[in-house]
C-alpha positions in Angstrom: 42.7 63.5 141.5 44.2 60.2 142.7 44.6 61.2 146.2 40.9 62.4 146.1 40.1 59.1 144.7 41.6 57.5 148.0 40.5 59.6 150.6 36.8 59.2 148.5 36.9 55.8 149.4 38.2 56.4 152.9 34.7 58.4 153.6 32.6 55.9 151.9 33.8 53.5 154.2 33.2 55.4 157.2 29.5 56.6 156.2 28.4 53.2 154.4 29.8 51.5 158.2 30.1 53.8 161.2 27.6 56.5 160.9 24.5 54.5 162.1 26.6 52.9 164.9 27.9 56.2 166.1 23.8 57.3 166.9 23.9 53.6 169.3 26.8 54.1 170.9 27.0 55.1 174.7 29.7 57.9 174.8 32.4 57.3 176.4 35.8 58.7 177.0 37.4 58.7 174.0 40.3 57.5 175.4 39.2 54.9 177.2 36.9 53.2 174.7 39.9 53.4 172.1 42.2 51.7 175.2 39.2 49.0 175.5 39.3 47.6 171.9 43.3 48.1 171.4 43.3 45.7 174.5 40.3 43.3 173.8 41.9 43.0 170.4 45.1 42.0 172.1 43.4 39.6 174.9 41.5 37.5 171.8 45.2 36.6 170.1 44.3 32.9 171.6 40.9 33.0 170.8 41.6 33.6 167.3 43.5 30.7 166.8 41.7 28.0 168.9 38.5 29.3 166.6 40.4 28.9 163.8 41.1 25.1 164.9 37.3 24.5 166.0 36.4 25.7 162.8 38.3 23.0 161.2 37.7 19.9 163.5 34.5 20.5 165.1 32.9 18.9 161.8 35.6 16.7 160.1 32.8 14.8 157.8 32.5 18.7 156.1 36.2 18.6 156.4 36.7 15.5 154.6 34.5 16.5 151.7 36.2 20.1 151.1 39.1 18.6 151.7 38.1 16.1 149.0 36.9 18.9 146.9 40.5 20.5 146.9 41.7 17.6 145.9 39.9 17.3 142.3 40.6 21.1 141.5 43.7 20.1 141.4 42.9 17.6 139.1 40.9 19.6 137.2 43.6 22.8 137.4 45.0 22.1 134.0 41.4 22.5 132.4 40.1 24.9 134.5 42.8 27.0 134.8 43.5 26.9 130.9 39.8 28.2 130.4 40.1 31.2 132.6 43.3 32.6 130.6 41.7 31.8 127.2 38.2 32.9 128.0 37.6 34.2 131.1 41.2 36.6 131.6 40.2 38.5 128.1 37.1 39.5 128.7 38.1 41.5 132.1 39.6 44.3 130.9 39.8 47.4 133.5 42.3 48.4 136.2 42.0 51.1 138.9 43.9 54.4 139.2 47.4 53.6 141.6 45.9 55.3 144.5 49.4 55.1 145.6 51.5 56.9 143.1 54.3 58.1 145.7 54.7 54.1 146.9 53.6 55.4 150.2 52.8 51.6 151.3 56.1 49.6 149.6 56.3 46.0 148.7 52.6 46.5 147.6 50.7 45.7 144.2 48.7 48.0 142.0 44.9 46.7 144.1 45.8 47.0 147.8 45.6 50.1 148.7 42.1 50.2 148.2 42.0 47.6 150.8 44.1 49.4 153.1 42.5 52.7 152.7 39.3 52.5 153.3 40.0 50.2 156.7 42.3 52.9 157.8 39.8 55.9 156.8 37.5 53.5 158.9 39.8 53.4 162.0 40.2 57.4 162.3 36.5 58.1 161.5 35.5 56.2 163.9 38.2 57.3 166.1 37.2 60.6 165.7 33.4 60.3 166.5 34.3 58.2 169.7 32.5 55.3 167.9 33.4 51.7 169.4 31.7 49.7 166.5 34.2 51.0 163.6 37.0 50.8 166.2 36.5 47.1 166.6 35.5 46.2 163.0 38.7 47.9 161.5 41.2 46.7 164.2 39.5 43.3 163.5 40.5 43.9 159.7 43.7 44.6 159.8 44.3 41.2 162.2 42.4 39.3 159.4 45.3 40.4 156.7 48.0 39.9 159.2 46.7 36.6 160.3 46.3 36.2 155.8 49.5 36.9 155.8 51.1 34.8 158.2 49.6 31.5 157.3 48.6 31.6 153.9 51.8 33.5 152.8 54.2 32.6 155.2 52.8 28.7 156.6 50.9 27.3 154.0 53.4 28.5 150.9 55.9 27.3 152.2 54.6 24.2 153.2 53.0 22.9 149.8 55.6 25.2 147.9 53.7 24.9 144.6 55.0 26.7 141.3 52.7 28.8 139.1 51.0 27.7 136.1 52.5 28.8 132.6 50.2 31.5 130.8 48.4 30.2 128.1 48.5 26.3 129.0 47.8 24.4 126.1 49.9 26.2 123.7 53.4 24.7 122.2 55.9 27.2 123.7 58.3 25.7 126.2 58.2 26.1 130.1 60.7 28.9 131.8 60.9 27.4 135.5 59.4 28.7 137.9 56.5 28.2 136.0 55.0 25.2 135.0 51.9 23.1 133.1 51.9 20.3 135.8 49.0 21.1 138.8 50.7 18.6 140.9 53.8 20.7 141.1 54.7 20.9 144.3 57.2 20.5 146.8 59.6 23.5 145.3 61.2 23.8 148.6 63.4 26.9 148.8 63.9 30.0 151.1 60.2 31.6 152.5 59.7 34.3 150.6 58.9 37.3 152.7 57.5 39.5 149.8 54.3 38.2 147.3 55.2 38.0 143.8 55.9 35.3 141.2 58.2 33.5 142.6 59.1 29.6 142.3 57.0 27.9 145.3 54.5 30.3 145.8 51.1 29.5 144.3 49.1 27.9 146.3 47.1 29.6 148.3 46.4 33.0 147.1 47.5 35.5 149.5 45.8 38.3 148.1 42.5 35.8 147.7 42.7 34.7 151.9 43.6 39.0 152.3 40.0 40.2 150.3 38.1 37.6 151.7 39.1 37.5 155.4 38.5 41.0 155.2 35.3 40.9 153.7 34.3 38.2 156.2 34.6 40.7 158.9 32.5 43.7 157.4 29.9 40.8 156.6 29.6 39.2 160.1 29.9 43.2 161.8 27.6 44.6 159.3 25.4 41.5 158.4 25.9 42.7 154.7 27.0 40.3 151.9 26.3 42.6 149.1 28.9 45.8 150.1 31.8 44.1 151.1 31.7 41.0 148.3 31.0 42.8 145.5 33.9 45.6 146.8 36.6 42.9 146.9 35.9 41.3 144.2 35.9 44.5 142.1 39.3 45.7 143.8 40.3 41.5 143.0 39.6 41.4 139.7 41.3 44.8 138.6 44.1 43.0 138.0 43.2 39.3 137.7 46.0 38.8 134.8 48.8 39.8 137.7 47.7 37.3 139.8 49.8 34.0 138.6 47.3 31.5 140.1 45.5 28.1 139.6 42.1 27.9 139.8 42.5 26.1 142.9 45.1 28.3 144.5 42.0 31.3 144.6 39.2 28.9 145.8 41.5 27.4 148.6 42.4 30.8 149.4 39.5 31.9 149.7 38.4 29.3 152.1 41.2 29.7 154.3 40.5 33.8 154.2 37.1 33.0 155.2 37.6 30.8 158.2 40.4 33.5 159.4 37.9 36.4 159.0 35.0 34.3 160.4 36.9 33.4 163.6 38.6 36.8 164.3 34.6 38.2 164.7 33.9 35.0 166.9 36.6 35.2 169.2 36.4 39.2 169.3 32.6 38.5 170.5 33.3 36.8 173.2 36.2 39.0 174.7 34.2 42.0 174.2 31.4 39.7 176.0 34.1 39.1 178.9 35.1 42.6 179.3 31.8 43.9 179.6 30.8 41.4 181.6 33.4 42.1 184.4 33.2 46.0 183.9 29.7 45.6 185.1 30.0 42.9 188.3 32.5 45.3 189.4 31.7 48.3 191.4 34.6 50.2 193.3 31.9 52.5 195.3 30.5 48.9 196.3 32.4 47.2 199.1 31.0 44.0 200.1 32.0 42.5 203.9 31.5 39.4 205.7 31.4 39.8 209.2 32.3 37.6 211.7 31.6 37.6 215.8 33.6 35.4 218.1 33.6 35.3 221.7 36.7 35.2 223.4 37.4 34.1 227.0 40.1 33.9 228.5 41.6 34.1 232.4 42.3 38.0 232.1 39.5 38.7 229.9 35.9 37.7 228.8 34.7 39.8 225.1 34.3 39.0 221.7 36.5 39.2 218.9 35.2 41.2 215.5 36.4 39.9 211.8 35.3 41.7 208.9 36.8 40.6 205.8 36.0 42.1 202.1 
């Protein structure tokens, strides 16, 4: 039942995404088209990144104020965070079936797969139909977790190295390190920690909220749907929202940082798919194009003219 559970979610993805694209698409080979995105995918590595930056400072006025914004979440983290344990935490009560019972995907929690799944069911169903769209749109997914996980669990973790907040803030009962009651707890230098969990040092962000959102970015901006691919992550998020270990704070920033990451993967992707096509059409092997040149030539054995053709 649990495997039909995943695979159900698999084809939902692939008809709620890649069925109407597959009637637009100009068929191809299939091998060609799968070629053209693997390398376009490749070929927008820099792009990603320098979008990424221009994102960030092509407005630093809107910079400063999120930036100022962070700031008094923090401040606020004690009060805020308190309230979601004692009021907010309770009241969510449902988890999903472990669509992964066999820990196919290790080093995992409970949630992902349902991430993971459906982008993957996307990938070979559109694979399968020779359709370009869901090629691009799950290839551009999975760069947005890896790209989640390299700088919000690897770069910025380790670089603010902030410690979790205690359950249940405001109550009397002492503080087991690595958790803590102080927001401004950071600087918990230690080893990077490869694997997510609740470790000392490892709060702020959220991985898993930069993960959902950067991939939810994507199927937004490819789609132009909020509703679908919100509403789906935040479902899948909140299935375990008591596992989590976060500030208030920790989720918001990380889901900023997700959505400048997904944001900027569709961005960059546009404009190398723009490239490509743009030089696949100028060029024409059957077309040869020469300039020809005629230049006399005299000498004192000869008198003719001397042909150049260059192309």
């Amino acid at each position: 039942m649990k495997k039909k559970l995943a695979l159900l979610f698999s084809i939902l993805s692939i008809s709620c995404f890649a069925q109407i694209d597959s009637l637009e698409t100009k068929k191809e080979n299939r091998f060609k088209v799968a070629g053209s995105v693997i390398a376009n995918s490749i070929l927008s590595v820099p792009g990603d990144f320098k979008a990424m930056g221009h994102n960030i400072s092509s407005d630093w006025k809107r910079t400063a104020i999120y930036t100022a914004g962070i700031v008094g979440l923090i401040a606020t983290d004690k009060i805020t965070t308190g309230f979601m344990h004692d009021h907010i935490e309770p009241k969510i009560d449902y988890s999903l079936p472990d669509p992964d019972p066999n820990n196919l995907i290790p080093h995992v929690t409970r949630e992902d797969p349902y991430i993971l799944y459906p982008i993957v069911g996307l990938y070979a169903g559109s694979l399968l139909i020779n359709n370009k769209k869901g090629q691009v749109v799950a290839v551009n997914a999975v760069k947005s977790l890896a790209y989640s996980y390299v700088i919000s669990h690897l770069m910025l973790k380790t670089m603010f190295s902030r410690n979790r907040p205690h359950r249940r803030i405001h109550d009397n009962n002492p503080v087991v390190e690595p958790w803590t009651k102080n927001p401004w707890d950071f600087g918990n230098y230690g080893k990077i920690q490869y694997l997510s969990g609740p470790n000392g040092g490892t709060a702020f962000p959220s991985f898993h909220a930069t993960a959902y959102f950067a991939v939810a970015k994507v199927f937004q901006m490819e789609y132009n749907n909020y509703w679908i691919p919100y509403t789906f992550v935040t479902g899948v998020f909140l299935s375990n929202i008591k596992g989590h270990d976060h500030w208030v704070s920790d989720l918001v920033v990380g889901g900023l940082v997700g959505t400048i990451i997904g944001r900027s993967i569709v961005i960059s992707s546009r404009k190398q798919i723009a490239k490509s096509e743009s030089n696949a059409f100028n060029y024409n092997p059957k077309k040869i194009r020469m300039e020809k040149q005629i230049i006399p030539q005299i000498s004192g054995s000869m008198v003719g003219i001397h042909f150049i053709g260059s192309f």
